[in-house]
C-alpha positions as a printed NumPy array, in Angstrom:
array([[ 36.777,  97.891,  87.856],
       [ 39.581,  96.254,  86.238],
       [ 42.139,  94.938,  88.259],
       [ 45.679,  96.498,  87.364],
       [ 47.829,  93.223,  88.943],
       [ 51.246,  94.474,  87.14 ],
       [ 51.15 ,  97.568,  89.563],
       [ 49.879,  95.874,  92.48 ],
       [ 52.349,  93.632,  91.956],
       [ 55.504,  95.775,  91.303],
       [ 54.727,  98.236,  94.881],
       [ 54.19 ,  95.234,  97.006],
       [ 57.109,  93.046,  96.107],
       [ 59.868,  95.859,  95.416],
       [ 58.4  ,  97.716,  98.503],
       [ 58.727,  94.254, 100.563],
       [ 61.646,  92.419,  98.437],
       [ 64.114,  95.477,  97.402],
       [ 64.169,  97.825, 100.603],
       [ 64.653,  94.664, 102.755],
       [ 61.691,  95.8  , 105.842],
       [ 60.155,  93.606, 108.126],
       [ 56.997,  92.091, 106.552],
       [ 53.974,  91.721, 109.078],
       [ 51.328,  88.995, 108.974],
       [ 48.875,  91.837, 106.953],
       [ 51.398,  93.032, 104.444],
       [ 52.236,  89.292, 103.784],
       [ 48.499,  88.346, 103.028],
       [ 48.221,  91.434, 100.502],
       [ 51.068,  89.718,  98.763],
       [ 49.655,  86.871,  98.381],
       [ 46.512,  88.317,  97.649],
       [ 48.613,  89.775,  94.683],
       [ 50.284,  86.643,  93.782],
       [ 46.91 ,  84.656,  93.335],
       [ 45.17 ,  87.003,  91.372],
       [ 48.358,  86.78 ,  89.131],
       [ 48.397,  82.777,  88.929],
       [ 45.24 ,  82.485,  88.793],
       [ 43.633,  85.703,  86.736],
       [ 41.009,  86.138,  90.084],
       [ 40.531,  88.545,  92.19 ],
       [ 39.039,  87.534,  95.992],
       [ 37.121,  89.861,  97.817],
       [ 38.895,  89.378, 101.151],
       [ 42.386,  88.446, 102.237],
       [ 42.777,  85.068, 102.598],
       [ 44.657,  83.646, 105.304],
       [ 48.094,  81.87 , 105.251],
       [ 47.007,  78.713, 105.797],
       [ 44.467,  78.602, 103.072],
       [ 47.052,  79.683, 100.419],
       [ 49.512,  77.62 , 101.502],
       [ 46.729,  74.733, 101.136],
       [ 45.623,  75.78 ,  97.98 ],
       [ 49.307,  76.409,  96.544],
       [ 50.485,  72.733,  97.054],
       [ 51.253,  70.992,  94.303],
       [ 50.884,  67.859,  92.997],
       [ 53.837,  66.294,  92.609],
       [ 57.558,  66.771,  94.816],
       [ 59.424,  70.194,  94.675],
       [ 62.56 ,  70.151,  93.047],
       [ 63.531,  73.182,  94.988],
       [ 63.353,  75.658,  91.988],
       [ 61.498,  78.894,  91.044],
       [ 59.869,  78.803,  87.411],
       [ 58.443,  82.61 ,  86.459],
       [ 56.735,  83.716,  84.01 ],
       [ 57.456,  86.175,  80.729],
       [ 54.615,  88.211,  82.297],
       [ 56.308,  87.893,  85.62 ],
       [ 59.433,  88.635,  84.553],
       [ 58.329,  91.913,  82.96 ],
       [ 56.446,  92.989,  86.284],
       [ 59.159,  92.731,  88.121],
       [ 61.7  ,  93.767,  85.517],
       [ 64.106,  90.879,  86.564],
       [ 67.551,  90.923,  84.293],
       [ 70.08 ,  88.364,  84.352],
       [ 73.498,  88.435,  83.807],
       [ 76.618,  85.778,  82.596],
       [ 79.182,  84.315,  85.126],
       [ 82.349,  85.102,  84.096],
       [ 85.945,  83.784,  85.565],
       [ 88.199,  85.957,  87.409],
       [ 91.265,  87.328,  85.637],
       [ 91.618,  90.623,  87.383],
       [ 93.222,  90.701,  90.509],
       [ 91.309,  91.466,  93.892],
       [ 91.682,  94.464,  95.975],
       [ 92.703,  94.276,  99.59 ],
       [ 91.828,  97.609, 101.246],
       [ 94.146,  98.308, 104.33 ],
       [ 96.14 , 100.494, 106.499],
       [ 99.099, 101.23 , 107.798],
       [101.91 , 103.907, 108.632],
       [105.116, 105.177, 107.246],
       [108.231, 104.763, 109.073],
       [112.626, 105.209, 108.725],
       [114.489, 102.161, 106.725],
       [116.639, 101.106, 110.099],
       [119.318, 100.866, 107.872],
       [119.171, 104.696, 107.208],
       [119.21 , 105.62 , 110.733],
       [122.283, 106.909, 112.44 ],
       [122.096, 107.777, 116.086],
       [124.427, 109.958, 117.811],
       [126.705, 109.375, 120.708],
       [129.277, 110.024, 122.472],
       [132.372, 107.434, 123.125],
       [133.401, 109.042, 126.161],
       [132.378, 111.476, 129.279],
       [131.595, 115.091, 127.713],
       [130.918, 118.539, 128.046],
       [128.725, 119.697, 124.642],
       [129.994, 123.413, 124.188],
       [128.073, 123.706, 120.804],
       [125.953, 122.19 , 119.261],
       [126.279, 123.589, 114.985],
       [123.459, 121.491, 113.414],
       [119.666, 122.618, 114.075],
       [116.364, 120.185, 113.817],
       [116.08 , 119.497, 110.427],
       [119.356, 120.616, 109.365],
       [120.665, 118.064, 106.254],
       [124.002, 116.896, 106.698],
       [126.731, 115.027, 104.595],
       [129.125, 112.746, 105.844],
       [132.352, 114.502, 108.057],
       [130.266, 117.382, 108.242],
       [130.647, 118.776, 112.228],
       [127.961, 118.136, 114.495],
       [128.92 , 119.295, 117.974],
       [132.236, 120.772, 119.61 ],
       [132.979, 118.939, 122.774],
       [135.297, 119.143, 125.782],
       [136.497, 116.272, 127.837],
       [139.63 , 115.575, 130.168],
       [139.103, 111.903, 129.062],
       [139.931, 113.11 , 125.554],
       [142.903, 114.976, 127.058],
       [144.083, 112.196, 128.288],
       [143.821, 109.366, 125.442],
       [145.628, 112.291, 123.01 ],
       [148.569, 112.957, 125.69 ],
       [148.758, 109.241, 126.18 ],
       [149.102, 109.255, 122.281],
       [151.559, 111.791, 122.198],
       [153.779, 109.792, 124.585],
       [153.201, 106.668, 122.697],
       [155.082, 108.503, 119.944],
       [157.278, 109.953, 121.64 ],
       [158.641, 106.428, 122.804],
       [158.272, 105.306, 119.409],
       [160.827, 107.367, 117.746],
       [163.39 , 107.095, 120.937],
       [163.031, 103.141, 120.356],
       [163.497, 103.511, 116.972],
       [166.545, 105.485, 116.458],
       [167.799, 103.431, 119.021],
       [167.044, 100.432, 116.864],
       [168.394, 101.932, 113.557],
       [171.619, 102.738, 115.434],
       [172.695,  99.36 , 117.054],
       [170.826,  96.512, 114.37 ],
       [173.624,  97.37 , 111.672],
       [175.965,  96.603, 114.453],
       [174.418,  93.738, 115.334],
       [174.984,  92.215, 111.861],
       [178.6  ,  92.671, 111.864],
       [179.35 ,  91.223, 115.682],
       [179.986,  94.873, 117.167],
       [177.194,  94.088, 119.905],
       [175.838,  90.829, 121.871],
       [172.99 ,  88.98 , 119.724],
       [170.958,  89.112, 122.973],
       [170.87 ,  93.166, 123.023],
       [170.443,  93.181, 119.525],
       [166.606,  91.158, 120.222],
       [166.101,  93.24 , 123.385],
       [166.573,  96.286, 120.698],
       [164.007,  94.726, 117.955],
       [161.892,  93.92 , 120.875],
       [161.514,  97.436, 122.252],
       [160.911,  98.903, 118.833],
       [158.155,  96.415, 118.176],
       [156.413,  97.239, 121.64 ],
       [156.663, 100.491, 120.931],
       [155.133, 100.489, 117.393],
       [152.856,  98.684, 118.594],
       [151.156, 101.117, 121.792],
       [151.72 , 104.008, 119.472],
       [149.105, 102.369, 116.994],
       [146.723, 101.405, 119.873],
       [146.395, 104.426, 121.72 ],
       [145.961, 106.57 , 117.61 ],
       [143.184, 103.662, 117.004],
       [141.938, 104.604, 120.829],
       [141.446, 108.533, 118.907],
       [139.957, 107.251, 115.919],
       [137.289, 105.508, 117.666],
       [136.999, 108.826, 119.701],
       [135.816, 110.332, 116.409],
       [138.953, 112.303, 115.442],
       [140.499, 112.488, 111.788],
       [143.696, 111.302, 111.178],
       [144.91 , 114.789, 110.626],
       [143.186, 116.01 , 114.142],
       [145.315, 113.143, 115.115],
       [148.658, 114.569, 114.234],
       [147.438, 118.322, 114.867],
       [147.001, 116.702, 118.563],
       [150.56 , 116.61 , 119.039],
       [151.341, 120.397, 118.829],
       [148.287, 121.272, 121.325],
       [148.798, 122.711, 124.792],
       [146.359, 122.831, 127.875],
       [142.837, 122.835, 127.396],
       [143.452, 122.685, 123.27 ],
       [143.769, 118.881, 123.92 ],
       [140.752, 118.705, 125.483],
       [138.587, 119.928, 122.681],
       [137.223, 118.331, 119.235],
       [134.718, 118.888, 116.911],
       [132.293, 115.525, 116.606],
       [131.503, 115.291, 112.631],
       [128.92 , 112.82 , 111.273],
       [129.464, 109.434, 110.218],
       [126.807, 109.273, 107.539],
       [124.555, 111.957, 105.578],
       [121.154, 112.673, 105.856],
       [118.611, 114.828, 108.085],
       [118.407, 115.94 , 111.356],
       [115.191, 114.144, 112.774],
       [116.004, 114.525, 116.483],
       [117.642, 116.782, 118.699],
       [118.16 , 116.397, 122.398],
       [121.432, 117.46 , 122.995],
       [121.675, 120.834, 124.974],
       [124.847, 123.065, 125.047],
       [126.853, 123.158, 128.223],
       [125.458, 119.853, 129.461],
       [127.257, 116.937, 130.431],
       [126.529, 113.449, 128.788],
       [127.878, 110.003, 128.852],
       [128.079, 106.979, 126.154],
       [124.577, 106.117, 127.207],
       [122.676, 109.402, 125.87 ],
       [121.629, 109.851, 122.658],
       [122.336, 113.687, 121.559],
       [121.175, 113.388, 117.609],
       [119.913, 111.382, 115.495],
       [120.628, 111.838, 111.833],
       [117.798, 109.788, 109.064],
       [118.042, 109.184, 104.743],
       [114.98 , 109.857, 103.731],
       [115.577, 108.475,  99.968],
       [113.406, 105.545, 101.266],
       [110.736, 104.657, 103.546],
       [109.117, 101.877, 105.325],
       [105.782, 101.332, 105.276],
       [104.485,  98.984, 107.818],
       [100.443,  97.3  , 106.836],
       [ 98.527,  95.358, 108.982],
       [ 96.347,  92.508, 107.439],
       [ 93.472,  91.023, 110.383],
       [ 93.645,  86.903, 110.237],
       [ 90.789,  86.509, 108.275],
       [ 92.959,  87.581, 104.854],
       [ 96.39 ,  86.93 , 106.099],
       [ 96.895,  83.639, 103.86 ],
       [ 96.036,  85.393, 101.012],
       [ 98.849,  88.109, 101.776],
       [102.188,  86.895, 100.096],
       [105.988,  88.563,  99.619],
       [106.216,  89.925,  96.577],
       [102.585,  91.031,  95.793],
       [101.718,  94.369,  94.247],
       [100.412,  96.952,  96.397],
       [ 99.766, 100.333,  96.066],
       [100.224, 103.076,  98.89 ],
       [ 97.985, 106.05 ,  98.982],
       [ 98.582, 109.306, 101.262],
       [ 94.855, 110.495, 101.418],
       [ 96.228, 113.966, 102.412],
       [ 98.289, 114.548,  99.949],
       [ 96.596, 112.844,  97.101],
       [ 99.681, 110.896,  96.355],
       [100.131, 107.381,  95.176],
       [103.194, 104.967,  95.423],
       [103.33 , 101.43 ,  93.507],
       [105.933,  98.648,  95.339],
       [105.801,  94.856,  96.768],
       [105.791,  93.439,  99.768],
       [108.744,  92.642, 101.272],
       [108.189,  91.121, 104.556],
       [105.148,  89.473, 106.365],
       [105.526,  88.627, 110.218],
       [104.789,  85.256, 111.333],
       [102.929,  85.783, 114.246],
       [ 99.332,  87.441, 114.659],
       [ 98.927,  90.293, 117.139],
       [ 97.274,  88.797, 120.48 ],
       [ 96.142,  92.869, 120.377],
       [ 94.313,  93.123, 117.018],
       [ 94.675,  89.772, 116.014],
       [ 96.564,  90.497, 113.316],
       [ 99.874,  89.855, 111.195],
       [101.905,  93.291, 110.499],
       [103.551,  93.453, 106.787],
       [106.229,  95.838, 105.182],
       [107.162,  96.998, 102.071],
       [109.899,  99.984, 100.71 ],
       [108.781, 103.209,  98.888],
       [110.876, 105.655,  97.251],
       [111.106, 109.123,  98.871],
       [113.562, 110.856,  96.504],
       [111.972, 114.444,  96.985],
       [111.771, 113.647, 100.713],
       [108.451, 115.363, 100.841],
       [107.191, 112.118, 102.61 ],
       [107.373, 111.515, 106.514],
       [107.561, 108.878, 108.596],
       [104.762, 108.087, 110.998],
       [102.091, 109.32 , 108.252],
       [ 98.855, 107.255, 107.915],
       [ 98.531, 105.676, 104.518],
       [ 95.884, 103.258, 102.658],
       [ 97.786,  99.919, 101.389],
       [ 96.001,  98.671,  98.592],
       [ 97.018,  95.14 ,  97.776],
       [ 96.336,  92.973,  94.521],
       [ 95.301,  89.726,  95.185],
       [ 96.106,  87.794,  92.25 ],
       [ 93.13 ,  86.158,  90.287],
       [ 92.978,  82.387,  91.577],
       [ 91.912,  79.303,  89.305],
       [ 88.495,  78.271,  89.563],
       [ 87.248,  81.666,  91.319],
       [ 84.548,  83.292,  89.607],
       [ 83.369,  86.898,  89.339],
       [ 79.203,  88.065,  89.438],
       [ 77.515,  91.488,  90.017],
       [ 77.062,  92.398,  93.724],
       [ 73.162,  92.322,  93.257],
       [ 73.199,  88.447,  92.153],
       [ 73.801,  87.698,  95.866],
       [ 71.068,  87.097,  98.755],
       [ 71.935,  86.879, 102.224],
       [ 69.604,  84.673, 104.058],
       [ 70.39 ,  83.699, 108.267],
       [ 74.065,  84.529, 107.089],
       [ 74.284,  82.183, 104.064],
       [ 74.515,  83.617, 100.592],
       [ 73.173,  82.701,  97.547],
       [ 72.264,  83.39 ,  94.215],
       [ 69.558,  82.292,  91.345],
       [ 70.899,  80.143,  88.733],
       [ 69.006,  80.417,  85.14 ],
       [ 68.682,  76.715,  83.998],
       [ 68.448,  75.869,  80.289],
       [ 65.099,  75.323,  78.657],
       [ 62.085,  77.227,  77.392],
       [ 60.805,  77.882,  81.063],
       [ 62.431,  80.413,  82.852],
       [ 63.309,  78.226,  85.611],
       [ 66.139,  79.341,  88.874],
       [ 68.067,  77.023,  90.578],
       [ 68.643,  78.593,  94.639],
       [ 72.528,  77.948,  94.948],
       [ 74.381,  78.871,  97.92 ],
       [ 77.992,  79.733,  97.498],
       [ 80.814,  81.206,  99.537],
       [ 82.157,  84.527,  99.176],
       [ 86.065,  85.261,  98.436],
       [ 85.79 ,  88.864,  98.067],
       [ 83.117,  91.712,  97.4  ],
       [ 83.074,  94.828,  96.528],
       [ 80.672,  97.69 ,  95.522],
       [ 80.177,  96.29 ,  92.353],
       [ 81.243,  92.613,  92.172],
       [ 81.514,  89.805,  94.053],
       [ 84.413,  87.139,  93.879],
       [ 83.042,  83.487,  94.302],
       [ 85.484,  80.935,  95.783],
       [ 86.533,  77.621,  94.278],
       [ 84.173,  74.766,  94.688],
       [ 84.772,  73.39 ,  98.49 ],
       [ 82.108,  70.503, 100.407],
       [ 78.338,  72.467, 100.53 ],
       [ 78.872,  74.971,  97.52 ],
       [ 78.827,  74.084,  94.144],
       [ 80.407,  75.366,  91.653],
       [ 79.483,  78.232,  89.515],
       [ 80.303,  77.346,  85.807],
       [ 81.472,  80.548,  83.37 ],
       [ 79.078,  81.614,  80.716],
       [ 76.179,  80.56 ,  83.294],
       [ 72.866,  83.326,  84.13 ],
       [ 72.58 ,  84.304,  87.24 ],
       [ 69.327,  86.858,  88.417],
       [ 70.812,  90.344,  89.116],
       [ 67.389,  92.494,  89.29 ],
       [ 64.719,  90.934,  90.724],
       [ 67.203,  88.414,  92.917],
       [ 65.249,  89.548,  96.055],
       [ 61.809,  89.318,  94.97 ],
       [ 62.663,  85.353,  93.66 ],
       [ 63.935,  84.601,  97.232],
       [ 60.998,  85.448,  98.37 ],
       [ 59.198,  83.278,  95.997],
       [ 61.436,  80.658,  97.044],
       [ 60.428,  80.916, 100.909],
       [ 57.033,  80.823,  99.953],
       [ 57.318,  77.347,  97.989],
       [ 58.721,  76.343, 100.741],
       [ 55.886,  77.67 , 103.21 ],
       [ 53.298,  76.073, 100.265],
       [ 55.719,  72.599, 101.34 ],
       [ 54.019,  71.802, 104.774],
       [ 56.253,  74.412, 106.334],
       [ 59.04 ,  72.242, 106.671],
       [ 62.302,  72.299, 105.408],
       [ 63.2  ,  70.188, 102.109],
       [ 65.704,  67.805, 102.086],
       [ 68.297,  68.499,  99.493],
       [ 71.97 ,  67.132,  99.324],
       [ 73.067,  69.986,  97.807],
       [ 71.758,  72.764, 100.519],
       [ 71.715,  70.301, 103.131],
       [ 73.997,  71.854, 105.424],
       [ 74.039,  75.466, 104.016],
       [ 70.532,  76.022, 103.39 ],
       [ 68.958,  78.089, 106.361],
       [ 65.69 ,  79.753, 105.344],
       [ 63.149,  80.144, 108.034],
       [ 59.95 ,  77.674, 107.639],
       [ 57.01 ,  77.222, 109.255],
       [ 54.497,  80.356, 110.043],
       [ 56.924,  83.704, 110.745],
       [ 55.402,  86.899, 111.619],
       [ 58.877,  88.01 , 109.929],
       [ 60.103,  87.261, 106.3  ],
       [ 63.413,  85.603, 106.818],
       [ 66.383,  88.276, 106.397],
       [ 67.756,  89.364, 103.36 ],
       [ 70.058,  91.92 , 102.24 ],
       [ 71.897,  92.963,  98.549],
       [ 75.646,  93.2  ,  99.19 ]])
């Protein structure tokens, strides 16, 4: 019976390569089984042991630590290669974070004095504009700042007549020079508390015109005024209660502008150098299927003990105000394209003890792989960024091939060259310290995995 090697060939090394399962000590001698018959065009009776392939596989002269395959080989296996290109689109940083009120845009509520709240005419939610009246108060401290007021003015306009009366007599001799600067003096004293104790209502919260309407009140009137707001916006909190009591210290409303939001991002210490101010990010409310485009405008200096991590902010629009703060969002950032950086498919990459590493086509008629490890900026579902050139990984040059199907099943010929070398590791300056496939006799294929 004919041997059919291209189908033997295909289930054994996509079923052991592709899926990434453990290999036993039988499945591994069926592959080589395979493997010979397709060197060699024979076909053994019995499985042949490790040891006497790996004897019988050892070549002649040294191992320049690359994989040659076949046309054939490449056909059974259907391996496809691909060009390295340079990066020029910018990388994705996936992330979260939460909404939150601009500071700036916040006004909180309180009172300047001791106060009864007899009203309260704003409700949760309620959107106010500036001067607009909040709450109707009574307090016998307010009583008492407008009567001191009142008498302020009172001795204002004695002083003053008293002051238009005698300084034209002054200038002509009729009176002493001294009473005439006792007369200036009182006049000035008196102007002067008048404007204090109106300054002492104005702080108070009272118009100038509830100011003057002060003056004509009797009794309790004087103890009663209407608290407007000092700045427009919405009613986000309420915790003021009618008929209560409340000091300077409590906080009865607080009044938000939700034209803008902040939206804080967290970004772990791993990728925190490669988050800058002014980057383009884009915020995404999963719920509502809405997206917002802005920059960053602040990172903090210091990583989170917590979650090890440095918190970022940036400003969105909210002119509908259909956004809300404390809302979980998705911050995507863009990572600019750096120079040197290089871009491959995802399947190009083996992971071997942790290290990764990809198959390099090398020019000439032999279809020939160079094992390269390299270092990972960024992947992705489909790609994978390659970082710059640094001590251990060379670099990867635009324009060169790089195995994209079939990348697992030529690590695996790669670990079995090696196996065929003694079982010991090869020396080479360029893997030296990244190289970290398992030698020797494993019951277990060393690990590998597609990103």
């Amino acid at each position: 019976m004919k041997f059919n090697w291209k189908l033997a060939l295909a289930v054994v090394l996509i079923a052991a390569g592709l899926t990434g399962v453990t290999v036993n000590r039988k499945t591994r001698a069926q592959v080589i089984l395979v493997w010979n018959q397709l060197a060699h065009g024979t076909v053994h009776e019995e499985e042949p042991s490790d040891k006497a392939w790996i004897e019988s596989s050892k070549p002649a002269t040294p191992w320049d630590r690359t994989v040659q395959i076949t046309e054939e080989q490449i056909k059974a296996i259907g391996l496809e290669t691909k060009p390295v290109v340079s990066q020029t689109e910018p990388t994705i940083l996936s992330l979260f974070g939460t909404t939150d009120y601009d500071p700036a845009a916040v006004t909180t509520v309180r009172l300047q004095f001791d106060s009864r709240v007899d009203n309260v005419l704003v409700e949760l939610g309620s959107v106010v504009k500036e001067g607009d009246p909040l709450l109707e108060l009574f307090s016998t401290d307010l009583a008492a700042a407008k009567s001191a007021y009142e008498l302020a003015v009172s001795q204002y306009n004695h002083d003053k007549k008293i002051y238009d009366y005698k300084m034209p007599l002054a200038k002509v001799g009729t009176i002493a020079g001294k009473e005439a600067i006792e007369v200036e003096n009182d006049e000035a004293q008196s102007r002067l508390k008048m404007k204090l104790t109106k300054d002492n209502l104005l702080v108070y919260g009272l118009t100038d015109q509830e100011i003057e309407h002060s003056r004509d009140e009797d009794g309790k009137e004087k103890a009663r005024m209407i608290l407007r707001a000092r700045a427009g916006g919405k009613v986000v909190e309420r915790h003021v209660v009618p008929s209560n009591y409340y000091d300077s210290k409590d906080t009865l409303l607080t009044i938000a502008k939700l034209d803008n939001l902040w939206v804080w991002g967290g970004v772990s210490e791993l990728d925190a150098d490669k988050v800058e101010v002014n980057q383009v990010l884009k915020v995404i409310f999963p719920f509502s299927n809405r997206e917002v485009t802005s920059k960053i405008a602040y990172i903090d200096q210091t990583i989170d003990p917590n979650t090890r991590s440095a918190k970022f902010r940036t400003t969105i629009q909210n002119r509908d105000g259909r956004l809300k703060a404390g809302e979980f969002v998705k911050v995507q950032v863009q990572i600019p394209p750096k120079p040197g950086q290089t871009v491959i498919p995802r399947s190009a990459m083996v992971s071997v003890d942790r290290q990764d590493y990809v198959f390099v086509l090398k020019p000439g008629k032999v279809k020939t792989f160079e094992r390269r490890p390299i270092l990972a900026a960024k992947e992705s579902n489909d790609v994978v960024v390659v970082a710059r050139p640094s001590e251990g990984h060379r670099e990867l040059q635009p324009g060169e091939e790089v195995a994209t199907l079939g990348s697992l099943i030529l690590e695996k010929m790669f670990e079995d060259r090696l196996m065929a070398e003694g079982g010991l590791l090869v020396s080479d300056p360029s893997h030296e310290q990244h190289d970290h496939a398992r030698v020797g006799r494993p019951e277990k294929l060393a690990s590998r995995r597609p990103r």
